[in-house]
DRENLO-447731 format. One record per residue (C-alpha): residue number from 1; x, y, z. Coordinates in Angstrom, 3 decimals, m for minus. Example, Ala and Ser with C-alpha at 12.3 -4.5 7.8 and 13.67 -1.06 7.14 Angstrom:
<mikols>
   resi          x          y          z
      1     12.300     m4.500      7.800
      2     13.670     m1.060      7.140
</mikols>
This chain:
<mikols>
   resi          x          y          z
      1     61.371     51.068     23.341
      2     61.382     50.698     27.005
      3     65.031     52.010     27.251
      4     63.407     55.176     25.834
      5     60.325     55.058     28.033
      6     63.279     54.720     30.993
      7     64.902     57.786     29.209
      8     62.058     60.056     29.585
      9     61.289     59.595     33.003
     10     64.706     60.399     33.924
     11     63.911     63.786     32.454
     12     60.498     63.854     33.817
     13     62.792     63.117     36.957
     14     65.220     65.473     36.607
     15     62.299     68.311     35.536
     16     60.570     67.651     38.583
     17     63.523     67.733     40.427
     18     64.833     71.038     39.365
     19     61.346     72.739     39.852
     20     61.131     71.495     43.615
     21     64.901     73.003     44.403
     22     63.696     76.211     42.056
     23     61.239     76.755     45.300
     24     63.396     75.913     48.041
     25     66.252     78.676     47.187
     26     67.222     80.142     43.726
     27     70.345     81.476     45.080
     28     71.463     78.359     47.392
     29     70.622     75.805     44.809
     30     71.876     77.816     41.592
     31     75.051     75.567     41.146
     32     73.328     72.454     42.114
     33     70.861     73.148     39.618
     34     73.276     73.916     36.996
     35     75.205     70.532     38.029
     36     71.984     68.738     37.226
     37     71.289     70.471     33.935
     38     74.345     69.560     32.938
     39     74.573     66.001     33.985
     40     70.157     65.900     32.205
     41     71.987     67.101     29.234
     42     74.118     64.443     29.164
     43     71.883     61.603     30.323
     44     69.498     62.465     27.236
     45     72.172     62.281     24.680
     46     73.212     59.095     26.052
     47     69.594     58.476     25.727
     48     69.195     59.160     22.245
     49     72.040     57.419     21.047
     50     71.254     54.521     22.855
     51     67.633     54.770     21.664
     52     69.147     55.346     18.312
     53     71.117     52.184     18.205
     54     68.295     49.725     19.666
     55     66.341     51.530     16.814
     56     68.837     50.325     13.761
     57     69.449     46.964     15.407
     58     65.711     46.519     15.420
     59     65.297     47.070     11.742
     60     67.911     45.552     10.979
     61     66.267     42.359     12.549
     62     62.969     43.241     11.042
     63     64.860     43.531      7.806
     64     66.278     39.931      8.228
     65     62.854     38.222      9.398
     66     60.702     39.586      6.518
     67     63.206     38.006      3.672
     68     63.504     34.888      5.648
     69     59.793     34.550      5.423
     70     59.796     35.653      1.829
     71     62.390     33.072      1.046
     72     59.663     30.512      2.824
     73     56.898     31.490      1.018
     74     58.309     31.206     m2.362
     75     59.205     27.774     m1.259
     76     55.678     26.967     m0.295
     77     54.434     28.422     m3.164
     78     56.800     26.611     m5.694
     79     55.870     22.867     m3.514
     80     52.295     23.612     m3.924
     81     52.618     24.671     m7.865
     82     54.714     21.403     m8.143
     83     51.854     19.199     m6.377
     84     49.113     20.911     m8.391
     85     50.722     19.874    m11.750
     86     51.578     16.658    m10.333
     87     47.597     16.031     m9.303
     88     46.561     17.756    m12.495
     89     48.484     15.196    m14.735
     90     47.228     12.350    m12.354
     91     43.642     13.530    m13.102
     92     44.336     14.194    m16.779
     93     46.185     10.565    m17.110
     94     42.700      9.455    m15.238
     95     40.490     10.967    m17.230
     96     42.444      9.762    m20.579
     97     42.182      6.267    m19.322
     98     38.781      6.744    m18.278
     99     37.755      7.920    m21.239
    100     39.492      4.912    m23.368
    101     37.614      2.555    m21.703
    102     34.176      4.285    m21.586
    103     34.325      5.051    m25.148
    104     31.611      2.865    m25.863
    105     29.337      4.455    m23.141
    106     30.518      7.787    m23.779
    107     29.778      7.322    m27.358
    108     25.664      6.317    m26.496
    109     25.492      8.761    m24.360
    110     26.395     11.273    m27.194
    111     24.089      9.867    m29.565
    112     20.800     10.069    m26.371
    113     22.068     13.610    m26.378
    114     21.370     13.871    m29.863
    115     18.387     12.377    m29.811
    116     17.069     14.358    m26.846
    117     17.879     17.537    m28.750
    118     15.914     16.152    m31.823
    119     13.250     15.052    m29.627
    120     13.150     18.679    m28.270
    121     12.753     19.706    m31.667
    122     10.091     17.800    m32.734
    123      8.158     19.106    m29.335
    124      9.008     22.554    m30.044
    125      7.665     21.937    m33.625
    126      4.029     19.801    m32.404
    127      4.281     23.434    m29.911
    128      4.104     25.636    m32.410
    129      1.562     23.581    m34.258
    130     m0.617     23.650    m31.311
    131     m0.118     27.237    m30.970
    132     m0.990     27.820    m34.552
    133     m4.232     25.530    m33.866
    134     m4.836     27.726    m30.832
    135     m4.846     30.879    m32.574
    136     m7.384     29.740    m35.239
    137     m9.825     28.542    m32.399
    138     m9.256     31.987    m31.123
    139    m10.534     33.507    m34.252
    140    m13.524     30.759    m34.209
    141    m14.538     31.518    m30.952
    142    m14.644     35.258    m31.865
    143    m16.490     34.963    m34.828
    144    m19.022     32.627    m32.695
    145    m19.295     35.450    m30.420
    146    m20.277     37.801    m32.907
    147    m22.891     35.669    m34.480
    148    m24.191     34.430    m30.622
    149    m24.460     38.183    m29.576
    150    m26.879     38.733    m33.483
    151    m28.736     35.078    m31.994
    152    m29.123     36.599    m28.221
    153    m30.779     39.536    m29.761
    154    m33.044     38.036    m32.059
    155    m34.055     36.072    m28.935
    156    m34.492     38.938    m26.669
    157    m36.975     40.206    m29.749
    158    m38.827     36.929    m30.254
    159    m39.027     36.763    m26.335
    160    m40.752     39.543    m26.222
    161    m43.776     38.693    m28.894
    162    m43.880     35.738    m27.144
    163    m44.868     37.555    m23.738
    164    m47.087     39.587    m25.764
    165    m48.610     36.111    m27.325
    166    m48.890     34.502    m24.057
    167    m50.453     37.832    m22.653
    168    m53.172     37.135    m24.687
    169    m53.775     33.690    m24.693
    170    m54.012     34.093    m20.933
    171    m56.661     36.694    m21.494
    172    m58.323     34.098    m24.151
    173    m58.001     31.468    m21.598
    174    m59.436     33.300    m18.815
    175    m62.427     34.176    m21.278
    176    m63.135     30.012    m22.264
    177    m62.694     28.944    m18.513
    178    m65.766     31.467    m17.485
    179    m68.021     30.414    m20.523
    180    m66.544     26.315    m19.442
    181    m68.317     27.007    m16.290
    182    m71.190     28.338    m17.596
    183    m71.688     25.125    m19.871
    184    m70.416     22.309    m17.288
    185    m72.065     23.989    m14.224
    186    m69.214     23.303    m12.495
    187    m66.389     25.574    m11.049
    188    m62.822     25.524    m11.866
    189    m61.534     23.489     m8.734
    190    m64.041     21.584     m9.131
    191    m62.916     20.625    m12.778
    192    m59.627     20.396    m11.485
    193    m60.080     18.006     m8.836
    194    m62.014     15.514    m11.072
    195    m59.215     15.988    m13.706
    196    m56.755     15.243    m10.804
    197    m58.912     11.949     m9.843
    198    m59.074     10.413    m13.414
    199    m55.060     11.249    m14.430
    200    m54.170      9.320    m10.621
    201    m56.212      6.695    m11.447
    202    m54.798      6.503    m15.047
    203    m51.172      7.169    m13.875
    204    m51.599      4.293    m11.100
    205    m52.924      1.550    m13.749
    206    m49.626      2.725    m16.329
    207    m47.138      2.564    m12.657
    208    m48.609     m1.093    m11.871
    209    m48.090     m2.559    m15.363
    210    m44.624     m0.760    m15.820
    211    m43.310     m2.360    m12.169
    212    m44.789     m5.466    m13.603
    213    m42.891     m5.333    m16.814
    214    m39.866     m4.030    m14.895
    215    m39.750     m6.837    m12.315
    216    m39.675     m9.498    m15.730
    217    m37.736     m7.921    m17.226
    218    m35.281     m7.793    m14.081
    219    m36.099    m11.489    m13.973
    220    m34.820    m12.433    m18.083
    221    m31.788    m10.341    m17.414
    222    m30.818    m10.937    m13.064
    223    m28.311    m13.935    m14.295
    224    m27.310    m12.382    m17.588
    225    m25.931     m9.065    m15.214
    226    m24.792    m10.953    m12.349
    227    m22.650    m13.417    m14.033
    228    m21.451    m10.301    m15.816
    229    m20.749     m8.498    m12.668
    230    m19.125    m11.935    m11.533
    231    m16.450    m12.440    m14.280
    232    m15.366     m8.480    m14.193
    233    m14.665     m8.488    m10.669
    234    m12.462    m11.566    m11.359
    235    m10.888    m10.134    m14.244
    236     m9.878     m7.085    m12.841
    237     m8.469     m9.013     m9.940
    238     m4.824    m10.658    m10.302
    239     m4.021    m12.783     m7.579
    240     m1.119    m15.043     m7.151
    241     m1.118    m19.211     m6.579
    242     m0.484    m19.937     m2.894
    243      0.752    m23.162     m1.387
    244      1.009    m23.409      1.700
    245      2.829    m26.480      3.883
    246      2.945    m28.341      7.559
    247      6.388    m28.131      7.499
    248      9.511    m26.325      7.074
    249     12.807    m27.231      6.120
    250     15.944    m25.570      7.331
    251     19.416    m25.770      5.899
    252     22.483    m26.509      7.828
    253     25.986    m26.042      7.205
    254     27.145    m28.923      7.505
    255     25.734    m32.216      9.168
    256     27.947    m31.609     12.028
    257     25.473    m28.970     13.746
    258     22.509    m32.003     13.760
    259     24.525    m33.550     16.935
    260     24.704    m30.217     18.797
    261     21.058    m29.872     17.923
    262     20.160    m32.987     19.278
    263     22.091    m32.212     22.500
    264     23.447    m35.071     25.032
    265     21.034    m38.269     25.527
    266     18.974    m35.502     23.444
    267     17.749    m32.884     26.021
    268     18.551    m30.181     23.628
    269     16.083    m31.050     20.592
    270     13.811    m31.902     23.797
    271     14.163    m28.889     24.993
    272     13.329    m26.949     21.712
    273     10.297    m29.269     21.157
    274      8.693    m28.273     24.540
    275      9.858    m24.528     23.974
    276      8.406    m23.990     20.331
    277      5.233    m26.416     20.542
    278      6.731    m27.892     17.622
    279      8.057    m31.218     16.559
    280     11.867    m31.711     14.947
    281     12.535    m34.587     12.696
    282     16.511    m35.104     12.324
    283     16.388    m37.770     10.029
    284     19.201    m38.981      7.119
    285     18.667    m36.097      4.553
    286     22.115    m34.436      4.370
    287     22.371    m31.025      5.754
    288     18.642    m30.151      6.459
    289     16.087    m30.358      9.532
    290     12.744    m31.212      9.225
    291     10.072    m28.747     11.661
    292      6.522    m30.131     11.388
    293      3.133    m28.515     13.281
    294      0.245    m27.449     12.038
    295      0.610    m23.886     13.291
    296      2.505    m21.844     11.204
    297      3.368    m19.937     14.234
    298      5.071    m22.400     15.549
    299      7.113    m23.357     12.993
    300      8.128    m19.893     12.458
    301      9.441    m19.509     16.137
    302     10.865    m22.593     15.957
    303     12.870    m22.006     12.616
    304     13.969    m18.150     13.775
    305     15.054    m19.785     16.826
    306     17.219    m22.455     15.064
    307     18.656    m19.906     13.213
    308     20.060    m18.147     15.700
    309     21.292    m20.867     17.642
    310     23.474    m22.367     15.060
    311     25.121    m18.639     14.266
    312     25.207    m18.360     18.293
    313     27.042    m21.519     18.511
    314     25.564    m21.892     22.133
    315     23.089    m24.749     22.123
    316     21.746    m25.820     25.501
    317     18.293    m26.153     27.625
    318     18.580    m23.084     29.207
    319     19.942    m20.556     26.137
    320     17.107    m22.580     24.044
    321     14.567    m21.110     26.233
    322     16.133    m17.255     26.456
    323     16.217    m17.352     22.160
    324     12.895    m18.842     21.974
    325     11.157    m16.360     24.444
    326     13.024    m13.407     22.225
    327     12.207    m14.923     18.635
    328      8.389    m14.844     20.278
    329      8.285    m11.711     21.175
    330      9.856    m10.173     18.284
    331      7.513    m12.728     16.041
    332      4.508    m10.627     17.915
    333      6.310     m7.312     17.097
    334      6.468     m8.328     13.351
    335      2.569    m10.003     13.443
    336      1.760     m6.546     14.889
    337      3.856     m4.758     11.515
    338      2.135     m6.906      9.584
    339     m1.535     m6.218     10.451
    340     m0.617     m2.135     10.227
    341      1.290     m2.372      6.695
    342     m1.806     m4.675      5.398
    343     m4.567     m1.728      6.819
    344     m2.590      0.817      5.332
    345     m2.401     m0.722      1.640
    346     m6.285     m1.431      1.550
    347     m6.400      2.610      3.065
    348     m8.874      1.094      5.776
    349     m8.570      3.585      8.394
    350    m10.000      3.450     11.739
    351     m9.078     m0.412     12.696
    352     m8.677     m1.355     16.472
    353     m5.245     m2.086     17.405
    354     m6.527     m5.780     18.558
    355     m7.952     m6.529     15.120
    356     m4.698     m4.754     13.379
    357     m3.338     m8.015     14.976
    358     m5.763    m10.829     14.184
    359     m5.042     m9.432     10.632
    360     m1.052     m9.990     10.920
    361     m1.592    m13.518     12.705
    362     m3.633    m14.639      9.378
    363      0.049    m13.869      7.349
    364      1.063    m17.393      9.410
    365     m2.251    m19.494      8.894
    366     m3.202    m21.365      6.180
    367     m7.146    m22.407      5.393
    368     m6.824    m25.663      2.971
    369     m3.131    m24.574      1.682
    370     m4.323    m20.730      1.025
    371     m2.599    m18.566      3.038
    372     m5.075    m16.791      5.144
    373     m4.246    m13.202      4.881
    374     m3.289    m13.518      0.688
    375     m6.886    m14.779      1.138
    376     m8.305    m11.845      2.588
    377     m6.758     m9.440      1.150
    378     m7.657    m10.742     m2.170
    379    m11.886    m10.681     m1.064
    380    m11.717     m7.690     m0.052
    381    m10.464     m6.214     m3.606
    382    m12.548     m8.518     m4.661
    383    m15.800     m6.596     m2.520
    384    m14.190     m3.373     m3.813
    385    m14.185     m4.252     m7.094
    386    m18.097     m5.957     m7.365
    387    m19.364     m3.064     m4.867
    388    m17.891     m0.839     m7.705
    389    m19.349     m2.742    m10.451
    390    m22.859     m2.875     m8.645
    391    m22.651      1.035     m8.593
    392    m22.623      1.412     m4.432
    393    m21.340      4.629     m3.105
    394    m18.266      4.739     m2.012
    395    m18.917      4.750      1.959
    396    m20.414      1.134      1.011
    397    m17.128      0.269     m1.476
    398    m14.907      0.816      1.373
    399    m17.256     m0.783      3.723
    400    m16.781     m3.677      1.090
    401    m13.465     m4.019      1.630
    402    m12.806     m3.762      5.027
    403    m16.050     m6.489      5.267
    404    m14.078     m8.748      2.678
    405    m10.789     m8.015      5.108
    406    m12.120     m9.217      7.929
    407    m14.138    m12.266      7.104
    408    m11.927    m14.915      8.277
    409    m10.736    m13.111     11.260
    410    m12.525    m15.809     13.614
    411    m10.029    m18.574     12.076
    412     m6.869    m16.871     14.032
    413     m9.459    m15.805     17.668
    414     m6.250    m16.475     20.340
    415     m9.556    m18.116     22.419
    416    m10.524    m21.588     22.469
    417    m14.424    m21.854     21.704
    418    m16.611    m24.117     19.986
    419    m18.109    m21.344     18.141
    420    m17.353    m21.350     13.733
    421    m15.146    m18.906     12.489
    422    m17.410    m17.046     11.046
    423    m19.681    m16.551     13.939
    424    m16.527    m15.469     16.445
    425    m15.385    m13.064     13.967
    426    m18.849    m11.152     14.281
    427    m18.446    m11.175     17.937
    428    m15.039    m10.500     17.558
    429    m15.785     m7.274     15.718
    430    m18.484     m6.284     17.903
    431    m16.710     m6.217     20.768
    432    m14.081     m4.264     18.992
    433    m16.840     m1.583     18.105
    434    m16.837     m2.045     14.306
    435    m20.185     m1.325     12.367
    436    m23.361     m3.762     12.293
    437    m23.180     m4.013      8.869
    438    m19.509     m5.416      9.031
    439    m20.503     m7.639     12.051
    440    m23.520     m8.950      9.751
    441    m21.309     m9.174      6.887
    442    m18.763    m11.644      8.748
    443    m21.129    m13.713     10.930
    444    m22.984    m14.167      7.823
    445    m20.391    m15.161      5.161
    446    m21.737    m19.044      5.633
    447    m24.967    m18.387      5.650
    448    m25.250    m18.872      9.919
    449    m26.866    m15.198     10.722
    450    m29.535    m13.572      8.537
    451    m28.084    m10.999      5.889
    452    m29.456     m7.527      6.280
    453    m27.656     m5.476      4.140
    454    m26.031     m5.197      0.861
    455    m22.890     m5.364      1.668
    456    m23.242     m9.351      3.093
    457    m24.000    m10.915      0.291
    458    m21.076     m9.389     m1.493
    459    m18.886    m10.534      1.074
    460    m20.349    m14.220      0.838
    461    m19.684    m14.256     m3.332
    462    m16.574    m12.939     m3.182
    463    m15.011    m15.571     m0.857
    464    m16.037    m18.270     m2.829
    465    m14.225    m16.211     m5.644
    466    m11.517    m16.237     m3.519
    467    m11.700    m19.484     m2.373
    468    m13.056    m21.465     m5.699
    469    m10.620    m20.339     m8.658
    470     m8.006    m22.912     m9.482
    471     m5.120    m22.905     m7.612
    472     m5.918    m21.199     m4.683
    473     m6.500    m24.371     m2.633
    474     m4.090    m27.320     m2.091
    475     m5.144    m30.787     m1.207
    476     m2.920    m33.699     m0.952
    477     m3.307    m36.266     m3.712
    478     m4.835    m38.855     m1.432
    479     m7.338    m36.787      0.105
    480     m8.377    m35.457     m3.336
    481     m8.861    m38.816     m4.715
    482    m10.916    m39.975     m1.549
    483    m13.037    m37.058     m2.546
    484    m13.492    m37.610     m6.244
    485    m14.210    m41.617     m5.413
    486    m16.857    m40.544     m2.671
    487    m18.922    m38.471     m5.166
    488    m19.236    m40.950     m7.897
    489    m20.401    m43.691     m5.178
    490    m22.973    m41.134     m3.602
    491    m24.149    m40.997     m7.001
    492    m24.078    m44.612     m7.840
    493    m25.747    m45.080     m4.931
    494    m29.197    m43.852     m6.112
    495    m31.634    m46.045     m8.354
    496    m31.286    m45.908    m11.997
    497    m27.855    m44.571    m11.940
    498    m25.666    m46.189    m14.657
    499    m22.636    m44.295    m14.488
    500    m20.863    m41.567    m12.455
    501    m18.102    m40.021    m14.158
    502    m16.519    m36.888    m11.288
    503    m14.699    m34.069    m13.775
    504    m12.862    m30.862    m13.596
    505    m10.919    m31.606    m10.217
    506    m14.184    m32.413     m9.097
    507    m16.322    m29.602     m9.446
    508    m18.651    m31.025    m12.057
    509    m20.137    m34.557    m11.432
    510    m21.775    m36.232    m14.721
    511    m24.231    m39.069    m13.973
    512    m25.662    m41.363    m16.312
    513    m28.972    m42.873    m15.618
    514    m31.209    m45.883    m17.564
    515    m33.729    m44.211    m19.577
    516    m36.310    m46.552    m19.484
    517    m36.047    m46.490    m15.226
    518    m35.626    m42.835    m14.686
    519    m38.046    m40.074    m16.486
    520    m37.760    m37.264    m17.368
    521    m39.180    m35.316    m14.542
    522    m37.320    m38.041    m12.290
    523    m33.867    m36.589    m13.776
    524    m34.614    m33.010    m12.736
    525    m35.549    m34.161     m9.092
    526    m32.522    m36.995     m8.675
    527    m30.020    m33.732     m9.860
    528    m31.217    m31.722     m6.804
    529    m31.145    m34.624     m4.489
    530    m27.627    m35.502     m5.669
    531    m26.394    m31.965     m5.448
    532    m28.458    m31.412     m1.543
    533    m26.726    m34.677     m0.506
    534    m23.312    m33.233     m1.324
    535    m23.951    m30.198      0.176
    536    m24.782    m32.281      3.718
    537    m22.675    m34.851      3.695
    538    m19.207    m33.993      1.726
    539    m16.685    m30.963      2.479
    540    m15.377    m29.086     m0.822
    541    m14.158    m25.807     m2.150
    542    m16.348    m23.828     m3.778
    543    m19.473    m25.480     m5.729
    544    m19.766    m28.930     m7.820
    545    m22.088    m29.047    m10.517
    546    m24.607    m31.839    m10.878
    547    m25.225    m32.680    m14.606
    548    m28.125    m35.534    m15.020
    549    m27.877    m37.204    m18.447
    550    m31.000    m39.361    m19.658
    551    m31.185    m40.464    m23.219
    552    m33.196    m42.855    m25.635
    553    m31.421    m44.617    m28.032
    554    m33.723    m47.057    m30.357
    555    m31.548    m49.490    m32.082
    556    m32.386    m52.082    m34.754
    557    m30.506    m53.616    m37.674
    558    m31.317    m54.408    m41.109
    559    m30.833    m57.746    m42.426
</mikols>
């Protein structure tokens, strides 16, 4: 190509040429022009030729490079035909092997197809029996129409006589009003306001004796409904047995780690002690550590910590303190996660962020072996529930709830008062702007602020649910036995007491007097003073029951 480019400017050359010497001198230059014809002449046919040959030897290159790569691609082609058998008789081997083994499941999930298919029948069948069904109501309501339309009109015909009746009663009325007046003397407001008088005084008398009845009647049935109410809030409440310890136990590996623990002359388990707040008890019991305190809190810091320090490997005074300041502040990140999942399951919206995490710090604090925050949670579907059942709106069942949530909050206050629990929570919660009825309802949960609402007293009842129903409370055996012994001897300790017998976990006390020292009336008034002395001087769950049993037995044998 660029030989023949070169070729034609030679002639473009040699034109050029030839016209500029045309100019100068036709005659002078006629041979020299001729001369350079000639030798243009030549030059293009050497041209051509060579132009020629480049052209064959460039096909026959082109020639050469398209059935090399024609040759290649039938090689390609034939390798990937090859692999694509190979990988379909891998898959098919698969498949067939699969298929052996899974005959079982394959086999079930034939017969489910089946029996989706029939059950698709059997729907398509109830369809078209519905659709049948349909139709015939169709034709009912249709006929209905008809005969409503013949009713309507019949109406529209006795409507009118009717209008023409009471036309002319009015006009009859009108007529016996005048000749009323003429006989009474008296005009027709007149009449009317004496009429009025005697029906108020009437209707007043009927109102007074119905309230009456009403209010005894409210009286015979009050207990009937509220132990009613009672049992179906607790029935439609399912709540789980919680125990609750002062100490945890965590597992080691191996009892090699309790000497790293303990640290040289042991400043490590020192260390830990005065990090966490709690105490560590490394005692004989293979490949476990004892934490102890009283603040779950504590424990759980201390036991996150531990964890991490064996898996670190690193146990000294000064890495102690970096894990246990970490483990704290992630513990607060997690109290914090918590309080939020908690508000979002009871849908109380609206909570401050500072009571969001009194509510997680109850999930580590335990109130007589019942976890804190199972405990709330469980009042306030417990408020829900009896608000529900006691037909409140639902601005006052939700106010329920969040009241029964947030009735213990004064037990985990991070300030140190003298105040009761339930009167920090109410100042707690105003001071966190929540509404006076939930202040009331938390301040007044033990009976320490006046109630003023509806929604305290529901509070109240269903803590004691919460708190009274077996199982929710644990006491160690010694301190349950110190209780049951101190009820029967504050009963024995009355006059005319025979026997105390404490039963049901004690929750019923039974006491036995000496008829002929104790009367009747007596009975009824040593039951109260039993049951008031309990009440001031003894600490329990829930309520005992004070049963007084007086009876005269007159024995004599025949001989």
């Amino acid at each position: 190509m660029e030989i023949g480019i070169g070729i034609a400017g030679l002639v473009v050359g040699a034109i050029i040429s030839y016209l500029f010497l045309q100019m100068g001198g036709k005659k002078a230059q006629q041979a020299k022009i001729d001369e350079m014809n000639s030798k243009a002449d030549l030059v293009v046919k050497e041209a051509r030729l060579t132009a020629s040959r480049i052209t064959d030897e460039a096909q026959t290159k082109a020639d050469r490079i398209v059935s090399k790569a024609d040759s290649k691609n039938e090689s390609i082609k034939q390798k990937k035909i090859s692999e694509a058998k190979e990988r379909f008789a891998g898959l098919k081997s698969d498949f067939e092997s699969y298929k052996s083994t899974h005959k079982v499941e394959i086999k079930e999930r034939e017969m489910e197809i089946v029996k989706l298919e029939n059950d698709l029948k059997d729907k398509q069948s109830k369809f078209q029996s519905r659709e049948d069904k349909l139709k015939n109501r169709l034709e009912d309501i249709e006929t209905r129409e008809v005969e409503i339309k013949t009713i309507r009109e019949n109406l529209d015909t006795q409507i009118r006589v009717i209008n023409k009746k009471k036309e002319e009663l009015e006009t009859a009325n009108e007529k016996h009003i005048k000749a009323l007046e003429v006989v009474s003397k008296l005009s027709e407001a007149e009449a009317k306001e004496q009429l009025l008088e005697a029906v108020k005084a009437k209707a007043e008398t009927d109102s007074m004796a119905l309230i009456k009845n009403t209010i005894e009647q409210a009286k015979i049935t009050a207990n009937k409904e509220s132990k009613k109410i009672v049992i179906q809030t607790i029935q439609r409440m399912c709540a789980e047995y919680t125990i609750e310890n002062t100490v945890s136990v965590f597992n080691l590996d191996s009892d090699d780690l309790k000497g790293q623990i303990i640290g040289r002359e042991g400043r490590n388990i020192r260390a830990l002690e005065a990090a966490t707040g709690a105490e560590i008890v490394v005692d004989d019991t293979p490949e476990a550590i004892v934490i102890s305190s009283f603040d779950p809190i504590r424990r759980e810091v201390c036991r996150l910590s531990l964890k991490r320090l064996v898996a670190d490997g690193r146990i000294h005074p000064a890495r102690i303190e970096e894990v246990v300041a970490k483990t704290r502040k992630e513990l607060d990140e997690q109290i914090i996660e918590i309080g939020e999942r908690t508000v979002i399951e009871l849908d109380i919206h609206g909570l401050d962020a500072y009571l969001v995490k009194m509510v997680g710090r109850m999930r580590f604090r335990s109130s007589y072996g019942q976890n804190l925050l199972k405990h709330s949670i469980e009042t306030a579907h417990l408020c829900a529930a009896m608000a529900a059942e006691l037909g409140l709106t639902p601005k006052q069942v939700k106010m329920a709830k969040r009241g029964g949530l947030l009735h213990d909050i004064g037990k985990v206050s991070e300030e140190d008062t003298e105040l009761s629990h339930a009167i920090l929570g109410m100042k707690l919660c105003e001071k966190h702007k929540e509404h006076a009825v939930i202040c009331n309802a938390v301040g007044a949960h033990h009976d320490e602020v006046e109630m003023n609402n509806i929604i305290s007293p529901i509070v109240q009842a269903c803590d004691a649910i919460s708190g009274a129903r077996p199982g929710a409370r644990r006491e160690i055996l010694e301190s349950y036995l110190k209780r049951i012994g101190d009820l029967e001897e504050l009963a024995m300790a009355h006059e005319g007491v025979q026997k105390a017998y404490a039963m049901q976990a004690g929750r019923e006390l039974r006491v036995i007097v000496e008829s002929d020292k104790v009367s009747d009336q007596f009975a009824d008034d040593l039951s109260f003073m039993i049951s008031q002395k309990i009440q001031d001087e003894m600490q329990y769950p829930g309520q005992v029951k004070v049963t007084v049993i007086r009876e005269k037995r007159a024995v004599s044998f025949a001989r």
